[in-house]
C-alpha positions as CSV (number, residue, x, y, z in Angstrom):
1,X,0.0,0.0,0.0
2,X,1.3,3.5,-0.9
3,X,0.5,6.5,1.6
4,X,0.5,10.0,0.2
5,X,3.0,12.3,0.9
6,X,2.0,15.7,2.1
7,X,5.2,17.5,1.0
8,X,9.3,16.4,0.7
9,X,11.0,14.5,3.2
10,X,14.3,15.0,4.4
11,X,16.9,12.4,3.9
12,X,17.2,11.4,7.6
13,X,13.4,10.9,7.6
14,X,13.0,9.0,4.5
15,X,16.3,7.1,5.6
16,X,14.2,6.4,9.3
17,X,11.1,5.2,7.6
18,X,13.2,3.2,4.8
19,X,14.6,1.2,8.1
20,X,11.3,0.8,9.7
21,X,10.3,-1.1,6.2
22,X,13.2,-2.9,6.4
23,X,13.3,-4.2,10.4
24,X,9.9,-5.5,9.9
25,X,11.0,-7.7,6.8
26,X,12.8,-11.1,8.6
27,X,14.7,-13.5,5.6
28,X,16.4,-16.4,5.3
29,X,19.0,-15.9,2.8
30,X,21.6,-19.2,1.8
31,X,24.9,-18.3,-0.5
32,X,28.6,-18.5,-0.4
33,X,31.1,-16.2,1.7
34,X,32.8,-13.9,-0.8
35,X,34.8,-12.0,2.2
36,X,35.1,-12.2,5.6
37,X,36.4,-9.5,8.5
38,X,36.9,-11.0,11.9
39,X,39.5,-9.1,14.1
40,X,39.8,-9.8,17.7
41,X,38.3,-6.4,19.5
42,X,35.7,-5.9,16.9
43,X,32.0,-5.7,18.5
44,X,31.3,-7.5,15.2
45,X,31.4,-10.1,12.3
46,X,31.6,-8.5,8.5
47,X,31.1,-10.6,5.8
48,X,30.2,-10.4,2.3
49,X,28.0,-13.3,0.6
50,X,27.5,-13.9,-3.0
51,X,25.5,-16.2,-5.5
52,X,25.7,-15.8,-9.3
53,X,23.9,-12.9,-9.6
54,X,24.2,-10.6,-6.4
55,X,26.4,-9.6,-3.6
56,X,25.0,-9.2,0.0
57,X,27.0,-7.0,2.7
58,X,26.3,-8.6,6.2
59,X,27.4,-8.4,9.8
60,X,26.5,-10.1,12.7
61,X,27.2,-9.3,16.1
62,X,30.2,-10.7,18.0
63,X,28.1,-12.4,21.1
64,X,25.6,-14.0,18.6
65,X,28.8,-15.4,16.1
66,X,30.4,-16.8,19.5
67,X,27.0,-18.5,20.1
68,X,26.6,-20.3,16.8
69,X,29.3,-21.7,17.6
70,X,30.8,-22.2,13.6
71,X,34.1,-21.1,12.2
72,X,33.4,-19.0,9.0
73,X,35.7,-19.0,5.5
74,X,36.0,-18.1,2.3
75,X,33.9,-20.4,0.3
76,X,31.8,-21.9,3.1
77,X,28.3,-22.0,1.7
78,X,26.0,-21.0,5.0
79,X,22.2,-20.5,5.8
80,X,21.6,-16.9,7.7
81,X,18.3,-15.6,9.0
82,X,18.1,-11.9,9.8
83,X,16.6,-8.5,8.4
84,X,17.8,-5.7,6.4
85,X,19.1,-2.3,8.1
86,X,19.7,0.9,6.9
87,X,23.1,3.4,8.0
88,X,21.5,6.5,7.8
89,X,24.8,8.4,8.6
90,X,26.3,6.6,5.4
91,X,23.3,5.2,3.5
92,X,24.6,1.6,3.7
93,X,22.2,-1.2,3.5
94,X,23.4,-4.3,5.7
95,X,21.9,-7.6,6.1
96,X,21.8,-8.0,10.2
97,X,21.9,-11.7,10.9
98,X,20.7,-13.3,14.1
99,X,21.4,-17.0,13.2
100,X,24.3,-18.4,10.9
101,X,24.2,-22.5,9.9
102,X,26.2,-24.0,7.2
103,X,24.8,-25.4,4.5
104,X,25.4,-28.1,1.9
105,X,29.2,-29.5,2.2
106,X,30.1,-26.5,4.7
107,X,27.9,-28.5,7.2
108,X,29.6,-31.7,6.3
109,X,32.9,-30.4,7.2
110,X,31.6,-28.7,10.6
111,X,30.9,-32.1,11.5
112,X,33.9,-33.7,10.4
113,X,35.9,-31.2,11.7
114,X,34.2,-31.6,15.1
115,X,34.7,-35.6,14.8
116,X,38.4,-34.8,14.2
117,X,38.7,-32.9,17.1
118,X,37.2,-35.6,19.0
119,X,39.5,-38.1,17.7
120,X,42.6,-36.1,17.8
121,X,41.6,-35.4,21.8
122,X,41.6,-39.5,22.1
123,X,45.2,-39.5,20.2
124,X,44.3,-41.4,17.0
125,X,46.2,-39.5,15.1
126,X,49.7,-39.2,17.4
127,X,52.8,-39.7,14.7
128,X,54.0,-42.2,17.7
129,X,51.2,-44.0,16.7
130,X,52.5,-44.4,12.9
131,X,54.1,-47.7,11.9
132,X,57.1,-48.2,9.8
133,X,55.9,-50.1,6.1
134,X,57.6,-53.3,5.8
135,X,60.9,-53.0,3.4
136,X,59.9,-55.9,1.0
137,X,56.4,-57.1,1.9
138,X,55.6,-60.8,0.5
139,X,51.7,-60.3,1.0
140,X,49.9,-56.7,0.1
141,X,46.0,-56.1,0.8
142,X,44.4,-53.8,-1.8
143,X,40.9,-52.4,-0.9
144,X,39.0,-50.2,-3.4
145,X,36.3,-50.2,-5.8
146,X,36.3,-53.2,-8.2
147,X,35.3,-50.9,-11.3
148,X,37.0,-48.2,-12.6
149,X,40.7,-47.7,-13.5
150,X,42.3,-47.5,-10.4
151,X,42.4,-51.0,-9.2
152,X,44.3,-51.7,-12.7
153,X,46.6,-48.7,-12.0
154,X,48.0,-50.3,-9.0
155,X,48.1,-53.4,-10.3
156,X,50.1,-52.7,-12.8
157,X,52.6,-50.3,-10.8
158,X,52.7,-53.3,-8.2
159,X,53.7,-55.7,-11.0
160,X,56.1,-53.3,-12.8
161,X,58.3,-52.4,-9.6
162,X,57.6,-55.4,-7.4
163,X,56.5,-58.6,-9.3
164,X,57.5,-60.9,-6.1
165,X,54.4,-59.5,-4.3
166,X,50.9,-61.6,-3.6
167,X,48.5,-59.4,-4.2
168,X,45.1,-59.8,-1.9
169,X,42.4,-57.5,-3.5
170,X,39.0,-57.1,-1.4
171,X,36.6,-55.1,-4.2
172,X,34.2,-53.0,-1.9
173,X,31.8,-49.8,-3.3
174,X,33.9,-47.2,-1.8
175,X,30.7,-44.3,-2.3
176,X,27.3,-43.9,-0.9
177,X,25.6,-44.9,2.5
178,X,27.0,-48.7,2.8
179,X,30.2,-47.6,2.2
180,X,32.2,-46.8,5.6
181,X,31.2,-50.5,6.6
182,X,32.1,-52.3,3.5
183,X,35.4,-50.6,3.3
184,X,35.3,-52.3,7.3
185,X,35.0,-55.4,6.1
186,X,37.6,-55.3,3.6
187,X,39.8,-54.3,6.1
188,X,39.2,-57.9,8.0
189,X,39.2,-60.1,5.2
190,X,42.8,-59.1,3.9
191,X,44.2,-59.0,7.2
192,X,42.7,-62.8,7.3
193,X,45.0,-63.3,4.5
194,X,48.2,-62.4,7.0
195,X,48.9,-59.5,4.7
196,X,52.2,-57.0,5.7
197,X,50.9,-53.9,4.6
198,X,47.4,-52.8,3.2
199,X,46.7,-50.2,0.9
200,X,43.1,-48.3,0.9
201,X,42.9,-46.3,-2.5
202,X,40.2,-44.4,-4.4
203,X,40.6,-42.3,-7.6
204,X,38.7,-39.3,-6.5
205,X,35.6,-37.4,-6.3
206,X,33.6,-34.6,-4.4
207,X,34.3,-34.0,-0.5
208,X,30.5,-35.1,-0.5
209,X,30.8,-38.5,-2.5
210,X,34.3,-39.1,-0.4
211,X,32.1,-38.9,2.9
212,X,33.1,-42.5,4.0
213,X,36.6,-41.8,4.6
214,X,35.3,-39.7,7.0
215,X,33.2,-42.3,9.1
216,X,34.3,-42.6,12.9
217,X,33.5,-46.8,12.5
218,X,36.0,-46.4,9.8
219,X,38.3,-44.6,11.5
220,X,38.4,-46.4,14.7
221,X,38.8,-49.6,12.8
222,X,41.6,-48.5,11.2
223,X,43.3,-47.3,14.3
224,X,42.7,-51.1,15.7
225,X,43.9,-52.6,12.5
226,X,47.3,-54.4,13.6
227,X,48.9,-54.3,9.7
228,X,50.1,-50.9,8.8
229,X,47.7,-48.9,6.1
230,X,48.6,-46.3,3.7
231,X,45.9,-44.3,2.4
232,X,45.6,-43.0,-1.7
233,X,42.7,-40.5,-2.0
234,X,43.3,-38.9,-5.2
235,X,41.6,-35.5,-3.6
236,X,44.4,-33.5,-3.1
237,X,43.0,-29.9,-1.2
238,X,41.8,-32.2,1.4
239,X,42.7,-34.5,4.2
240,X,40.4,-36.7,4.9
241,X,39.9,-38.7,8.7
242,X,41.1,-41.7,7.2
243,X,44.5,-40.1,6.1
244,X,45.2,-38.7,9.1
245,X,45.0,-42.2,11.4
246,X,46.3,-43.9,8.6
247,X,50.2,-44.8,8.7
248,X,51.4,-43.3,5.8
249,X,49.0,-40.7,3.0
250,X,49.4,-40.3,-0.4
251,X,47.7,-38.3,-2.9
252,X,46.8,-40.7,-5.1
253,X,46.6,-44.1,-5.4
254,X,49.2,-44.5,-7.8
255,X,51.9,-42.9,-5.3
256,X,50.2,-45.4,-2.5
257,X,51.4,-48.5,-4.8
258,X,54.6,-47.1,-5.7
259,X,55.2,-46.6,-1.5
260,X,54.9,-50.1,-0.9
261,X,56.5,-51.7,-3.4
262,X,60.5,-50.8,-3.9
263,X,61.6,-50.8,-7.5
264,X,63.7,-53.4,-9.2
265,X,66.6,-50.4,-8.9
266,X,65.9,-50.0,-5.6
267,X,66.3,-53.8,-4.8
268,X,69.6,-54.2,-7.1
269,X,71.0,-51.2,-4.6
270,X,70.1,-52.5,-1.9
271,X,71.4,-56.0,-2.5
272,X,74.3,-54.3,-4.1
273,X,75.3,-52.5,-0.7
274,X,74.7,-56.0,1.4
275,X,77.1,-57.1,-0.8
276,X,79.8,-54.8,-0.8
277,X,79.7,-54.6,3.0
278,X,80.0,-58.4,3.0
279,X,83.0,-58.2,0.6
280,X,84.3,-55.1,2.7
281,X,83.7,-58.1,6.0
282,X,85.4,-60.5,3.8
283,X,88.2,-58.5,3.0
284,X,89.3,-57.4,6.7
285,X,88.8,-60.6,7.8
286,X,91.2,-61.7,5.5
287,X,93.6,-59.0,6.5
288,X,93.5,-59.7,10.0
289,X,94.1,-63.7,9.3
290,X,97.3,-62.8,6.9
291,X,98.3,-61.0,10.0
292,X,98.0,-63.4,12.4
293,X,99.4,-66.1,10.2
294,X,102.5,-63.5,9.6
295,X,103.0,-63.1,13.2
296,X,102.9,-66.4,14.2
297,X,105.0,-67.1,11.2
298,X,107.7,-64.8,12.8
299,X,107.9,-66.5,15.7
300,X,111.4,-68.3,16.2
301,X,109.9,-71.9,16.7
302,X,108.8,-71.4,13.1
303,X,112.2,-70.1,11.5
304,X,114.4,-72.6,13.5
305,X,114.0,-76.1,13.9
306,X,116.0,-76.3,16.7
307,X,114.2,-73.9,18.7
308,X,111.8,-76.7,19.5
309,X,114.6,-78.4,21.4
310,X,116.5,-75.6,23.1
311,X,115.4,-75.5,26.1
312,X,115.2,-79.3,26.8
313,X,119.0,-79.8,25.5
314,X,119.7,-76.7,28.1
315,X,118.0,-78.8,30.5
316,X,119.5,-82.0,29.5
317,X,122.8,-80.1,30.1
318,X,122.3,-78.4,33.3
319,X,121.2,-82.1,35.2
320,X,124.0,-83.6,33.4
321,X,126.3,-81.2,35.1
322,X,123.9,-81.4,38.8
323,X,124.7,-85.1,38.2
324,X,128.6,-84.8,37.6
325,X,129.1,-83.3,40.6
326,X,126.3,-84.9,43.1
327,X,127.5,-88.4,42.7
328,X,131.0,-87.5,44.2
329,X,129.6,-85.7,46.7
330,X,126.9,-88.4,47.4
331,X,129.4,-91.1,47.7
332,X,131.6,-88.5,49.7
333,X,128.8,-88.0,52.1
334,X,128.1,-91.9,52.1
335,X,131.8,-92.8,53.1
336,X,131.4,-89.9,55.8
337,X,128.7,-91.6,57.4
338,X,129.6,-95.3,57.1
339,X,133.3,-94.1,59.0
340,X,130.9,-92.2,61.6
341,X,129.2,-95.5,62.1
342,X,132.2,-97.3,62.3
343,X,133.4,-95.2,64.9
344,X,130.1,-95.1,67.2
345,X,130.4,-98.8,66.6
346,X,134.1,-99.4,68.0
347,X,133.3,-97.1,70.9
348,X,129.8,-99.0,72.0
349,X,131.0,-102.3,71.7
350,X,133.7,-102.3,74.4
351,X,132.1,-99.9,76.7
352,X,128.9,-102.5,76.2
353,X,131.6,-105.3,76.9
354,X,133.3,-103.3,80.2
355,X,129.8,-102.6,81.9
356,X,129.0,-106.6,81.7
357,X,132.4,-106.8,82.9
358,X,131.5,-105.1,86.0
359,X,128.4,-106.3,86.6
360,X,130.4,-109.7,86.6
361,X,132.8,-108.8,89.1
362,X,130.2,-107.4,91.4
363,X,128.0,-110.8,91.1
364,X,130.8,-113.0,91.2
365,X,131.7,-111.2,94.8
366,X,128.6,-111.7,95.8
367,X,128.5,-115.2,94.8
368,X,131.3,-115.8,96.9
369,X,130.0,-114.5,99.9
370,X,126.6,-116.7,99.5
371,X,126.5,-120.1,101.5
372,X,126.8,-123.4,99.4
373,X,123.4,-124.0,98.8
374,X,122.7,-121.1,96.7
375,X,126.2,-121.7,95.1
376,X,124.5,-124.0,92.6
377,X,121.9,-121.7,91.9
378,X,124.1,-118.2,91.4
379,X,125.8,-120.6,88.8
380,X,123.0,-121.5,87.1
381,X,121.9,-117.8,87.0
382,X,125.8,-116.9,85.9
383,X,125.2,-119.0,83.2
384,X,122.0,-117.0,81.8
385,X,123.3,-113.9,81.9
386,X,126.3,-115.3,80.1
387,X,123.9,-116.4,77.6
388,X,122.0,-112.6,77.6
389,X,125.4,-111.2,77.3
390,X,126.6,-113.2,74.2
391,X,122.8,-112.7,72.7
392,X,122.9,-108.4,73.4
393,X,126.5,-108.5,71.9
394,X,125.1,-110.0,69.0
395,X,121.9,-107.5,68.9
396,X,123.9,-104.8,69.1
397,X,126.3,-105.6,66.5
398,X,123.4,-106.5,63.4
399,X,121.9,-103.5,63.2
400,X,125.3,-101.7,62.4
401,X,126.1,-104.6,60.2
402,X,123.2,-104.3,58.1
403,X,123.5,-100.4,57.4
404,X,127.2,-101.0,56.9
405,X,126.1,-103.6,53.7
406,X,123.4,-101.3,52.7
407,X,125.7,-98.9,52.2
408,X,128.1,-101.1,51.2
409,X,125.8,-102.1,48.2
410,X,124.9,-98.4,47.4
411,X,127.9,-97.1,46.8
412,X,128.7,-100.0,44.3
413,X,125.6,-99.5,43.0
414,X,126.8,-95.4,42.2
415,X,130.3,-96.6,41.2
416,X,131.0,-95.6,37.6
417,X,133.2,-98.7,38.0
418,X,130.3,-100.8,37.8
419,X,128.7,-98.9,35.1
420,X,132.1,-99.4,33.3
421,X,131.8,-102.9,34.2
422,X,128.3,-103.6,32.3
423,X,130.2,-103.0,29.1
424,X,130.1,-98.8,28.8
425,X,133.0,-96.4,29.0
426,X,133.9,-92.5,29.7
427,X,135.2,-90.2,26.7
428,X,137.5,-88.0,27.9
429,X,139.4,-85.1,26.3
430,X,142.9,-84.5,26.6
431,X,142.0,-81.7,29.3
432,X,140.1,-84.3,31.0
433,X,136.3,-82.9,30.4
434,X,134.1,-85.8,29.6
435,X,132.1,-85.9,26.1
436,X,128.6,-86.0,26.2
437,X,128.2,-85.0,22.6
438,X,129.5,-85.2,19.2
439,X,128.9,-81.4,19.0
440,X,131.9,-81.3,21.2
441,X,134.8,-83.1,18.8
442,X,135.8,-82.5,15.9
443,X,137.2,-84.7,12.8
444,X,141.2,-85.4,14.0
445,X,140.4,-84.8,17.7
446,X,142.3,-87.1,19.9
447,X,140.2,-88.8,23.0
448,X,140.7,-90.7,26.4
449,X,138.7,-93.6,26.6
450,X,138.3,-94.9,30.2
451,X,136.9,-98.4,30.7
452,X,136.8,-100.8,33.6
453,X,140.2,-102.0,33.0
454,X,142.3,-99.3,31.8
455,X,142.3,-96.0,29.8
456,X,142.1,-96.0,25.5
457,X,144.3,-93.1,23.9
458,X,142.0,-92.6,20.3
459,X,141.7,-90.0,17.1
460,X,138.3,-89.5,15.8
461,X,138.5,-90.6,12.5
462,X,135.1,-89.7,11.4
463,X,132.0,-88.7,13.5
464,X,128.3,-89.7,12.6
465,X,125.3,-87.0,14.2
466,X,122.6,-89.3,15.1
467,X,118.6,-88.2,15.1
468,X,117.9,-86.8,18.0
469,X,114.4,-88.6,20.0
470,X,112.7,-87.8,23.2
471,X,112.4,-90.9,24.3
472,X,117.3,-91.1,24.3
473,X,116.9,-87.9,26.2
474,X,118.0,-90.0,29.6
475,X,121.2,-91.8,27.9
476,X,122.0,-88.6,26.2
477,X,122.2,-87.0,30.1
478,X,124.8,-89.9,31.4
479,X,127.2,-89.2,28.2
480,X,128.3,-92.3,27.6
481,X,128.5,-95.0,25.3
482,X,130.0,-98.2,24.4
């Protein structure tokens, strides 16, 4: 309805009843965020949104944005309710707005972004978390749609840098309301299969159409899933829930197949470098047993074959020369001690003798002095100590006598007389040293040969080195010979 106007208004006025029009008009208004102003101290929100045709200046108080409880960007596409409002000091039209929702995929990724927080609070997506992908896996899971191209991408990246790989492939719709689950139960049916490493892949799409990737079932399951994962959404301006629980992301599924599987190159190099380290092992091992064998080579047992017998000849020597001189002073000490018995033996005897003597005297006295009738009986007793006398002479004497053959026999025993006597004889040289040796003459040599009845004046005509054996070592230490 139009009212008439009694005469001109003045701006102010016409800009107060403008606003009146306007406050009582309450819209709902849906489009995209063009620009956006939101500065910490401001009282308010400005923001500018846009559809194909228009452009709409808004602002919305700073207590009611903080209520709503969204974060606003360029390109979110939102819902707003709210009026128009005049300026009247600038005669700017604003849209006030008293409510703010997203709309479309802006309220999809409120959601997801307030799942993600959730998750990230719970840790799901710590790095410590992430596992290391096996260097050459034997077994590799593949889980994506069974149509399309991308299934025969990685097949054939798999089979052109890693044809030792089993491929187990679980064909699940990867889009629409089923989806989250079936990708779920993929997951368990190649980890039946004992796979290493598991690769979840998808060529691409909308973030609306990629909404499973976003599922919390999927995402916890994932996070449970003992074999590591490696993600290839081919949706590069986003990250997606999956990707970030996931153990390793790629940007597309082809960079997913080519993360698991090492090239032939890559295989050569690292086999090459196991086997230069092993020849690099090889090598110093070898230098350290050519070192050992050249010490122990160097040794002086191993450049002279005497060495071996050294110090057994020294010893050979030194207890032939201990036995040169201990039999003389043996048999010097045993004639010491056999004159020493001798001499104890001619003191006892008569002293023995001149105590009986005595003792005699004294009973024959006392015999005398006895009447007749015991006459016979001190006679008889005379008698027995005659016999006790002759029997303790006797006694006395056979110990000594024994020793004194003992000894006797000993000393023959040590005589080099009687050695002589069994058929062997001393060498002598002129100087009167004995020859235990052939390394002690010489061709032309002249030699004293002592045997048991007389000395041999001889030249040594020619002299033969015998082998030398362990088992001659003990004639070898007498020096003698026949």
């Amino acid at each position: 309805m139009v009212n008439e106007q009694q005469g001109p208004l003045s701006v102010s006025e016409a800009a107060r009843r403008a606003k009146e029009c306007f406050e009582r008009i309450r819209l709902t208004i849906e489009g995209e965020i063009s620009e956006l102003t939101d500065r910490r101290g401001y009282k308010s929100v400005f923001f500018t949104i846009k559809d194909e045709h228009a452009t709409l200046y808004c602002k919305m108080w700073r207590s009611v944005y903080d209520k709503a409880g969204i974060r606003l960007e360029v390109g979110s596409l939102v819902r707003i309710t709210g009026r128009f409002t005049i300026w009247a000091e600038k005669g700017d039209i604003k849209f006030e707005a008293s409510s703010i929702d997203l709309a479309g995929e802006g309220m999809l990724r409120q959601k997801v972004a307030q799942l993600e927080r959730t998750l990230r609070a719970e840790g799901l997506f710590e790095p410590s978390r992430k596992r290391p992908l096996p260097a050459f896996p034997e077994r590799i899971g593949l889980i994506t749609s069974p149509r399309g191209a991308v299934v025969h991408d990685v097949l054939r990246t798999l089979r052109r840098r890693y044809p030792l790989a089993t491929v187990y492939f679980a064909g699940v719709p990867v889009e629409g309301k089923g989806a989250p689950e079936a990708i779920t139960n993929g997951l368990r049916e190649v980890y039946r299969n004992k796979v290493e490493v598991i690769l979840l892949v998808i060529g691409g799409g909308s973030f609306e159409h990629l909404m499973a990737f976003n599922d919390e079932g999927l995402v916890r399951a994932m996070s449970k899933c003992p074999t590591p994962i490696i993600t290839g959404i081919g949706h590069e301006h986003d990250n997606f829930l999956a990707d970030l629980v996931a153990d390793v992301r790629c940007t597309s599924p082809t960079a997913a197949a080519e993360a698991v599987a090492p090239s032939t190159e890559m295989i050569g190099d690292y086999l090459q470098s196991y086997l230069d380290r092993m020849n690099r092992v090889i090598d110093l091992r070898m230098q350290h047993a050519r070192l050992r064998l050249e010490k122990f080579e160097s040794r002086p047992i191993f450049c002279d074959r005497y060495q071996l017998l050294a110090d057994r000849s020294l010893r050979v020597d030194y207890l032939a020369q201990q036995l040169s001189k201990a039999i003389p002073q043996r048999i010097a000490g045993i004639r010491d001690r056999v004159a020493t018995q001798e001499e104890r033996l001619k003191r006892a005897i008569p002293g023995a003798l001149a105590a009986d003597s005595a003792r005699l005297d004294l009973l024959q006295s006392s015999l005398s002095s006895q009447v007749p009738r015991l006459l016979s009986l001190e006679k008889r007793g005379l008698a027995a100590s005659g016999e006790r006398l002759k029997s303790t002479g006797k006694n006395l004497l056979a110990p000594y006598a024994n020793g004194l053959g003992l000894a006797a026999a000993r000393l023959n025993d040590l005589s080099p007389l009687e050695v002589m006597a069994r058929g062997y004889s001393i060498g002598r040289t002129p100087e009167g040293k004995v020859v235990s040796s052939v390394a002690q003459i010489s061709q032309g040599d002249e030699l004293d040969i002592q045997m048991r009845d007389g000395l041999a004046r001889c030249r040594v005509e020619d002299i033969e080195r015998a082998q030398v054996d362990y088992l001659d070592m003990d004639n070898e230490e007498h020096g003698s010979g026949e």
